[in-house]
Structure formats: C-alpha cells, structure tokens
C-alpha positions as a Markdown table, in Angstrom:
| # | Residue | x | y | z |
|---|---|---|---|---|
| 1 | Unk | 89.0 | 53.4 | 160.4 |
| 2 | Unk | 92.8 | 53.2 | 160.0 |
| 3 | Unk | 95.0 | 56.0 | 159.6 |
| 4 | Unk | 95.6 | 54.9 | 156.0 |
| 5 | Unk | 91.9 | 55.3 | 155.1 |
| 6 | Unk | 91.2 | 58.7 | 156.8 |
| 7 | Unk | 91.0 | 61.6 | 154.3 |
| 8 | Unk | 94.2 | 63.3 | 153.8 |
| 9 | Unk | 94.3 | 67.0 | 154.9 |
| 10 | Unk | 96.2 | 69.5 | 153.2 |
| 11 | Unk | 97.6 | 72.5 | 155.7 |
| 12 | Unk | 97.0 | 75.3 | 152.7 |
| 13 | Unk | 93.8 | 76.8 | 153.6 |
| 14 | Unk | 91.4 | 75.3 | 150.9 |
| 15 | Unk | 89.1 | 72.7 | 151.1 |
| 16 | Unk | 90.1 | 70.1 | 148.8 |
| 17 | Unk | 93.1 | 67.9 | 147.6 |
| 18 | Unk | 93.1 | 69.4 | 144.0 |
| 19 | Unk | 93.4 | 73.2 | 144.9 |
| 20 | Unk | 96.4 | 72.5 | 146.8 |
| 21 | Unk | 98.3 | 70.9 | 143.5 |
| 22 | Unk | 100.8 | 72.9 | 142.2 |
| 23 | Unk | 100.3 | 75.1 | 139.3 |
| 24 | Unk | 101.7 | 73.4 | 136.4 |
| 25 | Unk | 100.0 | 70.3 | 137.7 |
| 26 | Unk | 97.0 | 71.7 | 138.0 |
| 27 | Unk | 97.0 | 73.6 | 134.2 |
| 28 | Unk | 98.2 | 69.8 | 133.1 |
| 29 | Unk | 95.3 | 68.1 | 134.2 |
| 30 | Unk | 92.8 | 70.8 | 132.3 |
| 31 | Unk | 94.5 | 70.4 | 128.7 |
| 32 | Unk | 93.7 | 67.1 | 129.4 |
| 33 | Unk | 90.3 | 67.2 | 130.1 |
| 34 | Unk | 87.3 | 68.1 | 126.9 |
| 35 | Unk | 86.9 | 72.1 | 126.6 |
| 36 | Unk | 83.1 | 71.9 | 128.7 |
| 37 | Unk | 84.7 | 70.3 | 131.5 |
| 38 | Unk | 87.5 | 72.2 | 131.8 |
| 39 | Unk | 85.9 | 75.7 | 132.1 |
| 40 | Unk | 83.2 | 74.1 | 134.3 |
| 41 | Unk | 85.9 | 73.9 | 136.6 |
| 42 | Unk | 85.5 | 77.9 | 137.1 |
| 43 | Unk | 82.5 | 77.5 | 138.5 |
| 44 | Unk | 83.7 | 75.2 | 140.9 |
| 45 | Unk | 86.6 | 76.7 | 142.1 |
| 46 | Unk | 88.6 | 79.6 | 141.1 |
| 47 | Unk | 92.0 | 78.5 | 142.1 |
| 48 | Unk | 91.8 | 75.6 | 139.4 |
| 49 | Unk | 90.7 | 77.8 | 136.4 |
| 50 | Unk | 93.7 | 80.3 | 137.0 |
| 51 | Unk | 94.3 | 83.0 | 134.5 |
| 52 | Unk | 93.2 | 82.1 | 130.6 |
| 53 | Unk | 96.1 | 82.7 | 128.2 |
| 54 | Unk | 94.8 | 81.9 | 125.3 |
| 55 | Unk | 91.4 | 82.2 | 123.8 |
| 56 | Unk | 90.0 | 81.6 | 120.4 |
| 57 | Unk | 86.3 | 82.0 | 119.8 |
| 58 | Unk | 84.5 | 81.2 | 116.3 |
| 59 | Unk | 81.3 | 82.4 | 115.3 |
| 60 | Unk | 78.9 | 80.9 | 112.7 |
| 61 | Unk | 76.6 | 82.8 | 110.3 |
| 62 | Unk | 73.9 | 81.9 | 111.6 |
| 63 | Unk | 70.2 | 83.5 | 112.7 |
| 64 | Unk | 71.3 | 82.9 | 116.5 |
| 65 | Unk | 72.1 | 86.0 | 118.3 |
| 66 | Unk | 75.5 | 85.8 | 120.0 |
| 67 | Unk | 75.7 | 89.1 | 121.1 |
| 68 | Unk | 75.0 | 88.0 | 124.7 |
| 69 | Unk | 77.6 | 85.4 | 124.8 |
| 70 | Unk | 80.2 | 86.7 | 123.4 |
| 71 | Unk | 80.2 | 89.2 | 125.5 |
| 72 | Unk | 79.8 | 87.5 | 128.4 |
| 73 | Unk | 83.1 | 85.5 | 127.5 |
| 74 | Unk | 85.2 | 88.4 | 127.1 |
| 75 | Unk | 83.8 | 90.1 | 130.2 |
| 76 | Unk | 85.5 | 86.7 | 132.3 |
| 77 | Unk | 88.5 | 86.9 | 129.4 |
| 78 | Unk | 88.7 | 90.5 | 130.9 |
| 79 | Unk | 89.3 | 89.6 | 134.8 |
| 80 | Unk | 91.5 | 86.2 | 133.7 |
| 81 | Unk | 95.0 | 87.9 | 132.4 |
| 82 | Unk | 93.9 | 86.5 | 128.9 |
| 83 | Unk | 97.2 | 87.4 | 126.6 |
| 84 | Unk | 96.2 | 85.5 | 123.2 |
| 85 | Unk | 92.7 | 86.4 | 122.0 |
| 86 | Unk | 91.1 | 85.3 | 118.3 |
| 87 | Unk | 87.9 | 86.6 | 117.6 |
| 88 | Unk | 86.6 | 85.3 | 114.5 |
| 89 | Unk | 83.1 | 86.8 | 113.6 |
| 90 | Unk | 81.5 | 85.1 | 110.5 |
| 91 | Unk | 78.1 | 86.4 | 111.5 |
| 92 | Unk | 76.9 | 89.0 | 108.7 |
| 93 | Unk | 76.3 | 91.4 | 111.6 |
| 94 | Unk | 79.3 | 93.0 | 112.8 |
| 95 | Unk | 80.0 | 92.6 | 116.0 |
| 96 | Unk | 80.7 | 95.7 | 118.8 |
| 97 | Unk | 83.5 | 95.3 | 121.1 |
| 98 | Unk | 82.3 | 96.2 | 124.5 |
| 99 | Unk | 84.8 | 98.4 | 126.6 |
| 100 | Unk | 86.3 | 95.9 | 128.6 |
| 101 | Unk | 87.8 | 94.5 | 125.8 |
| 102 | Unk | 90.1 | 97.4 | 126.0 |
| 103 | Unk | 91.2 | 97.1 | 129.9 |
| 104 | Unk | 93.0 | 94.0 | 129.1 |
| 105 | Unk | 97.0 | 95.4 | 129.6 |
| 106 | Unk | 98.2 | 91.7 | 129.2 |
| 107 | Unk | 97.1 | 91.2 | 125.9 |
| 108 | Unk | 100.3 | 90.6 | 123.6 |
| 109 | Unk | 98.3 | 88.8 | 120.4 |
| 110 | Unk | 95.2 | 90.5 | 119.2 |
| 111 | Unk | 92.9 | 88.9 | 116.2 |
| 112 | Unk | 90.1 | 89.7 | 115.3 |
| 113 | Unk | 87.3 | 89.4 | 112.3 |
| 114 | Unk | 84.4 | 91.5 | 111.5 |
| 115 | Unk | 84.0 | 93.7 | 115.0 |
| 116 | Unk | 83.4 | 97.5 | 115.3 |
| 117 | Unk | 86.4 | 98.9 | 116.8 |
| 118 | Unk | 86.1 | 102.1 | 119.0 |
| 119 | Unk | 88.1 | 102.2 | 122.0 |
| 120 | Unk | 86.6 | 104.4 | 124.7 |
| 121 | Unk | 87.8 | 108.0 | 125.2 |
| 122 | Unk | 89.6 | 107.5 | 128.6 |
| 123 | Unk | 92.0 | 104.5 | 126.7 |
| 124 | Unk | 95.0 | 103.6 | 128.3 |
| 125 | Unk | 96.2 | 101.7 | 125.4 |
| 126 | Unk | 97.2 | 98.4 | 124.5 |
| 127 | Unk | 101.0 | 98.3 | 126.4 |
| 128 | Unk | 102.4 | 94.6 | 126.2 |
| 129 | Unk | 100.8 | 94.1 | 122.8 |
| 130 | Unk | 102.8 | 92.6 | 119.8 |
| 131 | Unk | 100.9 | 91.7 | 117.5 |
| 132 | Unk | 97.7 | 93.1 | 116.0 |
| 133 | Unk | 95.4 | 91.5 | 113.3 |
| 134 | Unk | 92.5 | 92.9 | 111.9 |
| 135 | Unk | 90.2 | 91.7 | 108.9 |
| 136 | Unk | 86.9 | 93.0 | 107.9 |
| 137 | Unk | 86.7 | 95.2 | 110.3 |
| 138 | Unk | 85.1 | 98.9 | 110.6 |
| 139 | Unk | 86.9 | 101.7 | 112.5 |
| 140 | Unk | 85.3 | 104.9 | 114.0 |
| 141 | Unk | 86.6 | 108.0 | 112.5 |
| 142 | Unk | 90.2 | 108.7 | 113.1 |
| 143 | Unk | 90.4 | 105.9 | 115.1 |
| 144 | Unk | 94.0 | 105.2 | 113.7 |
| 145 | Unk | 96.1 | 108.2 | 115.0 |
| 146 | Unk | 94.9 | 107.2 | 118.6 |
| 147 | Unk | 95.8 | 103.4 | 118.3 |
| 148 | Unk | 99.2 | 103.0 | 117.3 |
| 149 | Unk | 100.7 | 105.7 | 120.0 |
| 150 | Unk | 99.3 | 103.2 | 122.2 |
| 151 | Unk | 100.7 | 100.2 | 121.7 |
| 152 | Unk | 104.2 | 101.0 | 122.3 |
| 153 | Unk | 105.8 | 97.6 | 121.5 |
| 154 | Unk | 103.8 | 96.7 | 118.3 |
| 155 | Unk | 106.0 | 94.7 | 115.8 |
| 156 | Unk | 103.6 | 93.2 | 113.2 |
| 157 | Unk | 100.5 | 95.1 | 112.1 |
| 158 | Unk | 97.6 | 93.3 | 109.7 |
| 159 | Unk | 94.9 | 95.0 | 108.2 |
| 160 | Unk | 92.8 | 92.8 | 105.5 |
| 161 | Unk | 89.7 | 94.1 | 104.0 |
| 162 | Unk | 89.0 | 97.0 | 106.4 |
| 163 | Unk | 87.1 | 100.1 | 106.5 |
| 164 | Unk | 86.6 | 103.5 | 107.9 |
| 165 | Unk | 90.4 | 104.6 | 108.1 |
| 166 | Unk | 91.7 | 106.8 | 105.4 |
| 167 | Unk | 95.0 | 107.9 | 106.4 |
| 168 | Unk | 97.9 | 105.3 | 107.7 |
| 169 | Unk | 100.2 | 107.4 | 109.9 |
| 170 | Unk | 102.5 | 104.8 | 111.5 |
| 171 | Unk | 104.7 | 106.0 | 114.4 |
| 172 | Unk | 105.8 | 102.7 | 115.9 |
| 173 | Unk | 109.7 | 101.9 | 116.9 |
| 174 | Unk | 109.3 | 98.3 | 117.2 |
| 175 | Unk | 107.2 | 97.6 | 114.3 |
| 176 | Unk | 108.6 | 95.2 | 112.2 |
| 177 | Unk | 105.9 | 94.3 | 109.8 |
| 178 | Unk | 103.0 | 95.8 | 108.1 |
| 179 | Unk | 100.5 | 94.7 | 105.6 |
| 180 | Unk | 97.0 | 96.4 | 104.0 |
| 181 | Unk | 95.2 | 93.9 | 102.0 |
| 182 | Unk | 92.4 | 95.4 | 100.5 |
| 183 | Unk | 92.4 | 98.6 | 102.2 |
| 184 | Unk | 89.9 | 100.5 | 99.5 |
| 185 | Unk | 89.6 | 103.9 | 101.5 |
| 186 | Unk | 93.3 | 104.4 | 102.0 |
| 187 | Unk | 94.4 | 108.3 | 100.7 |
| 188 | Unk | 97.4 | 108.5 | 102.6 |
| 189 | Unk | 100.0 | 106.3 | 104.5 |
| 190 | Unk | 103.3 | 107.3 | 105.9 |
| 191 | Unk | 105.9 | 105.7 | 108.2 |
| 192 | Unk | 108.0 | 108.4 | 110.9 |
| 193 | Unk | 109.9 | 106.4 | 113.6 |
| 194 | Unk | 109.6 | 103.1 | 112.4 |
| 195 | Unk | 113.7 | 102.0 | 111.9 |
| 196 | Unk | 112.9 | 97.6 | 112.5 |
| 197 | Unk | 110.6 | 97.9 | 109.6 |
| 198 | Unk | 111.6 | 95.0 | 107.7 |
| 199 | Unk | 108.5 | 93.9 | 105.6 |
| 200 | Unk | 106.1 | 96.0 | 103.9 |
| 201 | Unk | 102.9 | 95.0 | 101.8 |
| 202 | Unk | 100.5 | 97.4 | 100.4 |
| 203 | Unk | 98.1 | 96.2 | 98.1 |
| 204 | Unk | 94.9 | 98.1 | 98.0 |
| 205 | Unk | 92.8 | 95.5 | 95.4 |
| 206 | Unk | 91.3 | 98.0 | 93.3 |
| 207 | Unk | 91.6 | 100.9 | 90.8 |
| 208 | Unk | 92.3 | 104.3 | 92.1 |
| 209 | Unk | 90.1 | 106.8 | 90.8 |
| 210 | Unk | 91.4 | 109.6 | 90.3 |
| 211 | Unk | 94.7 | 108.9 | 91.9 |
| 212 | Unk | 95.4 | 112.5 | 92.5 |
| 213 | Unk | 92.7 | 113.7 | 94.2 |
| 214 | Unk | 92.5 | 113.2 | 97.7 |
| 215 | Unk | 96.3 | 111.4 | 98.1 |
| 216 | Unk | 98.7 | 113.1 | 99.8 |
| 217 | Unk | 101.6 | 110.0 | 99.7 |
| 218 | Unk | 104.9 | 111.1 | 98.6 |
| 219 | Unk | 107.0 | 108.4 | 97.0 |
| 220 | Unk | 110.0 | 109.7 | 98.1 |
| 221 | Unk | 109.0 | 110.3 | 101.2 |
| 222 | Unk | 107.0 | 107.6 | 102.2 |
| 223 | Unk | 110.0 | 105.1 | 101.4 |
| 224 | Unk | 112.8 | 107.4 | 103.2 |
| 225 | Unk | 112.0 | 105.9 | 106.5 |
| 226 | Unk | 112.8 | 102.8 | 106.3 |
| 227 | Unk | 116.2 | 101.8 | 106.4 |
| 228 | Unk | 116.6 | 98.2 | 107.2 |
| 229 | Unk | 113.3 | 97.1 | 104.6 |
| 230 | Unk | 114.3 | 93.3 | 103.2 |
| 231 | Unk | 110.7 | 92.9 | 101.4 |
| 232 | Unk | 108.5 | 95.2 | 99.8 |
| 233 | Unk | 104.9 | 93.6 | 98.1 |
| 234 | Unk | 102.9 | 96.6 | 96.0 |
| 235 | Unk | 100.2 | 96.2 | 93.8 |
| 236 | Unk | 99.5 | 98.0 | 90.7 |
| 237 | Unk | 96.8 | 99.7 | 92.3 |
| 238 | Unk | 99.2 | 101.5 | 95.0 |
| 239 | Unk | 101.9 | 102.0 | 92.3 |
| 240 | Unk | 99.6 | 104.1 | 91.0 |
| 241 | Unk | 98.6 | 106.4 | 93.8 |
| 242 | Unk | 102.5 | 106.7 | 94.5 |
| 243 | Unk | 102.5 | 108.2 | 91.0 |
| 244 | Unk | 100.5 | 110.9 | 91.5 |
| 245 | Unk | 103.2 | 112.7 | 93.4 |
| 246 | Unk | 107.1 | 113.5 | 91.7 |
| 247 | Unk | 108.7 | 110.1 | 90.8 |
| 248 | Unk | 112.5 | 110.4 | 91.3 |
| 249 | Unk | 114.9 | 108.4 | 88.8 |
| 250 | Unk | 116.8 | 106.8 | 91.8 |
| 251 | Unk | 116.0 | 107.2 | 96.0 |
| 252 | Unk | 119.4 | 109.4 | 97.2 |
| 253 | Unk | 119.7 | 107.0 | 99.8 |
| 254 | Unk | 120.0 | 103.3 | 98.2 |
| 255 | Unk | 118.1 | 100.4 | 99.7 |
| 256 | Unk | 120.8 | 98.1 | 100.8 |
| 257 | Unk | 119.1 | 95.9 | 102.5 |
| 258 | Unk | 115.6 | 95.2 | 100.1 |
| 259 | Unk | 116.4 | 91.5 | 99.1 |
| 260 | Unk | 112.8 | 90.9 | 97.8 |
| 261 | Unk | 110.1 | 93.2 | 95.8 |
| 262 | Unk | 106.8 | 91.6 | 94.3 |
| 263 | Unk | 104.6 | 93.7 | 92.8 |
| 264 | Unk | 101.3 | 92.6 | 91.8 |
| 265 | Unk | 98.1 | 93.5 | 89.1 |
| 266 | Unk | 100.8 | 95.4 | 87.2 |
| 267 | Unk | 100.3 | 96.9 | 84.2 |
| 268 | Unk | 103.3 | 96.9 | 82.1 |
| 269 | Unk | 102.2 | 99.3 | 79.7 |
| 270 | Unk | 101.5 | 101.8 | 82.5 |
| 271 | Unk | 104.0 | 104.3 | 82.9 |
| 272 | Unk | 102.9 | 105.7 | 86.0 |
| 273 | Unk | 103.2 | 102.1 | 87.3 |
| 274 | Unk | 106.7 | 101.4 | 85.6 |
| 275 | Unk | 108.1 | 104.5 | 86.9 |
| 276 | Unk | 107.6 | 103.3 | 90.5 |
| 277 | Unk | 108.9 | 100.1 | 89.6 |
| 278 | Unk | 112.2 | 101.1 | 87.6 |
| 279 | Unk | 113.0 | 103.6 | 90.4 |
| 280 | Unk | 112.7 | 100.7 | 93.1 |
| 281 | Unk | 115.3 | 98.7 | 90.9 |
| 282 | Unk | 117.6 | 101.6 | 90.7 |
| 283 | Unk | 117.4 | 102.0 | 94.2 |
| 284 | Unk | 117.6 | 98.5 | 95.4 |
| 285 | Unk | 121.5 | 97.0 | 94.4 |
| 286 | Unk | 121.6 | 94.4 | 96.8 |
| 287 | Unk | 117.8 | 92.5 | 95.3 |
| 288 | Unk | 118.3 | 89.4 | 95.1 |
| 289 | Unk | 114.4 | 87.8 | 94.1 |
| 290 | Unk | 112.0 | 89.6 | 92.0 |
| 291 | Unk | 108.4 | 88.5 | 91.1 |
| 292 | Unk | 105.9 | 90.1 | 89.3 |
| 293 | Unk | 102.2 | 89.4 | 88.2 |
| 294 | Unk | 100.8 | 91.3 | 85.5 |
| 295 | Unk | 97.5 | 92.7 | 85.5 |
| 296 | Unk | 94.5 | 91.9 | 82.8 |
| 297 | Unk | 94.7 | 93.8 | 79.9 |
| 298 | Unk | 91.2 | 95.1 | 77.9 |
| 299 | Unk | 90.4 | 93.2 | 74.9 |
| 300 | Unk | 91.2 | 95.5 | 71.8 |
| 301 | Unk | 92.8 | 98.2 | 73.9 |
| 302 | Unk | 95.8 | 99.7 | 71.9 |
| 303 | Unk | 99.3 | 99.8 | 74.0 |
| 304 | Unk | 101.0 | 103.0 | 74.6 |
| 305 | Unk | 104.5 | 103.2 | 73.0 |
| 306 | Unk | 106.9 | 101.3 | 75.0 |
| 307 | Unk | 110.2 | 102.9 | 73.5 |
| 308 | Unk | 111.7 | 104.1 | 77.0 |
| 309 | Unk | 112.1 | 100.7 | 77.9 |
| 310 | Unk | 114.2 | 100.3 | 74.9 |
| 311 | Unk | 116.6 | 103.3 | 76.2 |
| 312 | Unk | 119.9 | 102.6 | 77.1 |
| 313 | Unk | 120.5 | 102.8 | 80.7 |
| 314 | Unk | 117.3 | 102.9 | 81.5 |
| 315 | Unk | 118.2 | 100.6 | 84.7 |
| 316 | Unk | 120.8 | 102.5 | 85.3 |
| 317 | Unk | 122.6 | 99.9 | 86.9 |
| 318 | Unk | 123.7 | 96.3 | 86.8 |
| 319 | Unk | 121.8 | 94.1 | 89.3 |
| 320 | Unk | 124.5 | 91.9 | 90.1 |
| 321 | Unk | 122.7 | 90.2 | 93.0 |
| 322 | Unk | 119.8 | 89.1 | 91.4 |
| 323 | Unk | 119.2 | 85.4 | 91.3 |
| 324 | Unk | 115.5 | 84.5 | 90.7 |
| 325 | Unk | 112.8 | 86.4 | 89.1 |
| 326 | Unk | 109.3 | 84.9 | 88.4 |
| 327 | Unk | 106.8 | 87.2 | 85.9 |
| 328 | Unk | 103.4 | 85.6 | 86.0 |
| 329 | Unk | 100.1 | 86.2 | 83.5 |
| 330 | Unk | 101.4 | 88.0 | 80.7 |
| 331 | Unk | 99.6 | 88.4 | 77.7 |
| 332 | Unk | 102.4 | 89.0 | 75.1 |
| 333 | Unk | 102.6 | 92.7 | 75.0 |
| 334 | Unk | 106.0 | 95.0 | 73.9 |
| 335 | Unk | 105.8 | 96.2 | 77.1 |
| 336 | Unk | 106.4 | 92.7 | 78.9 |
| 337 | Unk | 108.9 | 91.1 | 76.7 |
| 338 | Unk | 110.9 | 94.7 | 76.6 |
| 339 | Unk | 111.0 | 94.5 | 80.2 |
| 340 | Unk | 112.1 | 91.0 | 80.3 |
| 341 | Unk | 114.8 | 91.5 | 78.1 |
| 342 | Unk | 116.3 | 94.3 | 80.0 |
| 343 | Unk | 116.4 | 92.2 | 82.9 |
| 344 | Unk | 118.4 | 89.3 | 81.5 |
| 345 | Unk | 120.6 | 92.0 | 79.7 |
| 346 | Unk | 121.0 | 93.6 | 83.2 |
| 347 | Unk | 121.7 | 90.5 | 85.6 |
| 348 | Unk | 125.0 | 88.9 | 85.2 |
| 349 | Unk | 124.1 | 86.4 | 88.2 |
| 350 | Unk | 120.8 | 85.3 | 87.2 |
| 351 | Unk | 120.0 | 82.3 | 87.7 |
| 352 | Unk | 116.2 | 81.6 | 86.9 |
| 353 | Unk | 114.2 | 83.5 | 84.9 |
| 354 | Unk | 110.4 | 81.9 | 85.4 |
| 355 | Unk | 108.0 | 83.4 | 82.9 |
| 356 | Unk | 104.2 | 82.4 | 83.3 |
| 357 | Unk | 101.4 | 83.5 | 80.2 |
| 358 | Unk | 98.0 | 84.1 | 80.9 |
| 359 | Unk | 95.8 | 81.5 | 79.7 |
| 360 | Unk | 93.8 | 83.6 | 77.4 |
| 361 | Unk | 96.6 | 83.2 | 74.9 |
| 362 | Unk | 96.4 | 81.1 | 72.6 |
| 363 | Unk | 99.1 | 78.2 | 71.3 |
| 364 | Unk | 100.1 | 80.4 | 68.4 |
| 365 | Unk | 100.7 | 83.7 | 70.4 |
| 366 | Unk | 102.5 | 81.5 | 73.1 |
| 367 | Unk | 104.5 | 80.0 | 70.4 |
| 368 | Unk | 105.7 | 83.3 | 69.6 |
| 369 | Unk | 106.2 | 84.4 | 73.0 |
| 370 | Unk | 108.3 | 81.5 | 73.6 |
| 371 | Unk | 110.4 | 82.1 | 70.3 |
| 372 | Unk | 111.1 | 86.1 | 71.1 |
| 373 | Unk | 112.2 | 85.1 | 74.8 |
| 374 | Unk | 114.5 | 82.4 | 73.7 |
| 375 | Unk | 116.2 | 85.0 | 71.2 |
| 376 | Unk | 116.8 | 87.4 | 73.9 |
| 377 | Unk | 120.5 | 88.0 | 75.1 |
| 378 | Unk | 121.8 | 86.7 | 78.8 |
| 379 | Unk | 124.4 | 88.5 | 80.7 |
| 380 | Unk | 124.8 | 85.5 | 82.6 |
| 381 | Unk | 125.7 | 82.3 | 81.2 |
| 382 | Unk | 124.0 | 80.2 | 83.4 |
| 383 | Unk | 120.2 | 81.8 | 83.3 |
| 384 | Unk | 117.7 | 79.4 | 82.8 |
| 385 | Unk | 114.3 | 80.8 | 81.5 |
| 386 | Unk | 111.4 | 78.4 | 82.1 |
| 387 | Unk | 108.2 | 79.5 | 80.0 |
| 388 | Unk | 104.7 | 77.6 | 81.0 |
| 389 | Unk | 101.0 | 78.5 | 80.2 |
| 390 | Unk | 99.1 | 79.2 | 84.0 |
C-alpha cells in the first residue's frame, strides 16, 4: 500500500478524522445534516455534538404520554450549555418542569407554554437570562416575588393567559418590556427599580368584579416609576381597577417620553375608565399616536350623562405632537363623538383621524355618524378624518 492510501492520522488524541475538525466546521456540517442524524451523532461521539444552543420542542395534544421524553431531553439540554429553549406544550395536561430545568445558568431566552412552574427551594436563579416568555402557564403560590430578584439582567417579560400569581411586584433594572395578556387573577402590580422600562401592556381580558376589593394598585403610584415609558397598551378592564384608587387630574411629573397609548375594550361612557384616560393625556405632551377600541355596549342600556366631556379645558392642554389617532368599533354614542371632537379641537398637528364603527350599526346610524364627525371643528388644517364600517 502506498503512502497516499494509508489512513491519515491525526496527532490530537481522538480516534477519528472528524473529531479533530475544528469547531465551526464541525457545527457546519450538523446544520447540514436532517435533525435525527444530527443528534445521533451524540451517541457517537461527544466531541461532535458540542454544547446545544438552541432548542425548540413542540408537543401535540395527543393521548401519548410525553412526560418521559420530555424530560429526558431537557435532562441532556441541562449538561449541553443550552441558551435558547422553547417549550411549547399543547397537550391538555400541563406539563411539570423537573428541577434541572432550573440549573441551567446559560439560559438567556426562556419560552415556554402550558408547564407548572415551581423552582426548587435551594434556586440560584436564572443569571444570564434576558428574556422570559410564559403563556398558559400555572405558578405555585408566591412564586413571583422569588423569580424576578433572580434574574438580574431581565429586559423583556411576557405573561399570556397565566395563573396562580396575584400580585406583580417587579424589581428589575434592566427590564425594558413588560406585557400581561389575560392575566385574570392579577390584584396588584407595581414597578420599583425599573428606570429602561420603555413598553408596558396590561390588559387583563375580563371584567373586574368588584374592582375595589382586593386591589391595592395606586394609579399614581404605579405609573411614577417609569420615567423613560414610550408605549403604554391598557385595556378597559385594567383602567378600571386603576380607578378604584384616587385619580389625579394630571401626574406632577409629566410623561415626556410616552409617544404611543392604546387602550383597548373601552367604555366611553365609563367615567372610571375616562378618568384614567384624560389624566394619561394630560400627562403625556410629547404623544404623538393614539388608538383606541371601544368596548361592546348592552343593547337598550341607557348612557350616563356625558356633559364633562363637553367642559372647557377638560384636556387641559393642547397636544401639539399628536399626529395619528385611530378609534375603532364605536357604536354612535355622545360619549364617542364628544370625545372625538375634543380631540380634533385639541390637536393643531393632526394629521389623521381614523374612525372605525362597529358593524352592528346600521347604514342610517352610520349615515349620521358620518354627518356629526364631518361637522366637527379642526384645529389643524390639514386633518384628515377617514370613517369606514369594520
């Protein structure tokens, strides 16, 4: 045999020519080959797995029990210095994270969907972590004021549909965003140490019983902590609970940085609700984009008397940066089209004004919808009001 057919050798202590590759090689050839093949390859040698950054796992609703799997994946997620982990449960069984799941200091993305979350008592925490979704998931008691401490460098937070935690007490420097979608057993929520803050949406999809009872968030308060917000999303729902406590006329500390409030399922004719909104306005002289969707309305139900939004100064202020606002489902009442017309009479820069009926209404009622907005005065020449049926 001729020196050119011998096998080569490869002075680095392993056994074959593939393990000796260099890294990036290596990690190019497994995105190249089909998922079963490539984490066969642990089996065969360590060296050419290598540490898994990035995992995503999807699990049917089906009769099959995956328990077993499952965790047997995240047990070798646990040893490989996985950083990116999705775990999306659409079983009707929730699935139990087992404690390993929480000795994985790499992690820096976090997802998961339908999972009981209960770290064990001896937790170190979560230290490289930066982002943190969770949907449909249910929390042990008080589980909430033990998590955030512990993931120091946090910076977008996601609850959707979640259960078991009552009280939101966020303490996180580098949190940037936060959003609760859903979150029916919310009584409380507060922000302390949380200056990057930029983006907040709170929208609790359902009505508050009782509002009173049981709440202890402060409107004033709850909003004094965030200094450099740019986008604030309520719903009707939450508007509400703020309510329940003192509601001032204007924040002593403006919000010169909110470019962007949305507020959803509102109910125009609610004062509690308006209250909350006007004093956001008031408070907010840099907005720029406003958008509203108005909330379904009981058939027959009589409206209050709308007359404060007919009081003069009742903004309080011009909102000379205002450019775009888009109000969505309404059905016609005082309410909506006095609120309208104070915003056109307070916006000398507007320069859209996108109104949207509900389709309940009828042509006739739209007809007059359509014929009060187009009598109502501008304060800037150049606002365009575009009225469609959803």
């Amino acid at each position: 045999m001729t020196d050119s057919h011998k096998r080569i050798a490869i002075d680095n202590g392993t056994d074959d020519i593939v393990s000796g590759l260099p890294r990036n090689l290596i990690d190019n050839i497994l995105e190249r080959m089909p998922v079963r093949d490539a984490a066969r390859t642990s089996i065969l040698s360590r060296n050419w797995s290598g540490p898994v950054l990035k995992f995503s796992l999807y699990i049917p609703n089906t009769h099959c029990d995956w328990d077993l799997h499952v965790t047997q994946w995240l047990l070798f997620l646990s040893r490989n210095g996985i950083k990116e982990l999705n775990l999306d449960n659409r079983n009707v069984k929730s699935y139990k994270l087992p404690s390993y799941v929480f000795s994985c200091p790499e992690l820096t993305h976090l997802k998961l969907r339908n999972c009981v979350f209960k770290p064990p008592e001896v937790f170190g925490g979560f230290c490289n972590l930066i982002s943190l979704h969770f949907e449909k998931m249910v929390f042990a008691a008080n589980i909430f004021g033990t998590l955030v401490p512990s993931v120091p460098l946090l910076e977008t937070l996601n609850f959707s549909g979640c259960t078991g935690i009552e009280h939101f007490n966020i303490h996180s420097p580098k949190l940037k965003t936060f959003f609760a979608t859903d979150s029916r057993d919310v009584k409380s929520i507060s922000f302390q140490s949380t200056p990057n803050l930029t983006m907040i949406s709170i929208v609790l999809g359902k009505k508050a019983e009782n509002p009173g009872q049981g709440s202890t968030i402060n409107l004033n308060k709850f909003l004094y902590d965030l200094p450099r917000i740019l986008k604030i999303c309520f719903d009707g729902f939450f508007l509400k609970l703020l309510a329940a406590g003192p509601v001032p006329w204007v924040f002593s500390i403006p919000f010169n940085q909110l470019k962007h409030l949305v507020f959803t399922k509102i109910r125009f004719d609610d004062l509690d609700q308006m209250s909350c909104v006007l004093c956001l306005l008031r408070s907010s002289p840099n907005l720029k984009k406003l958008r509203m969707t108005a909330s379904a309305v009981r058939e027959n139900a009589v409206e209050p008397n709308p007359s404060y939004l007919e009081a003069p100064g009742f903004i309080f202020q011009m909102l000379n940066q205002l450019r775009t606002v888009k109000i969505t489902s309404i059905t016609g009442l005082r309410a909506e089209l006095l609120f309208i017309k104070c915003i056109l009479a307070c916006s000398p820069f507007l320069e859209t004004m996108h109104v949207q009926y509900h389709q309940i209404v009828d042509a006739h009622e739209g007809f007059r919808i359509s014929t009060e907005l187009m009598r109502f005065s501008r304060a800037s020449p150049r606002a365009e009001i575009i009225y469609v049926k959803s």
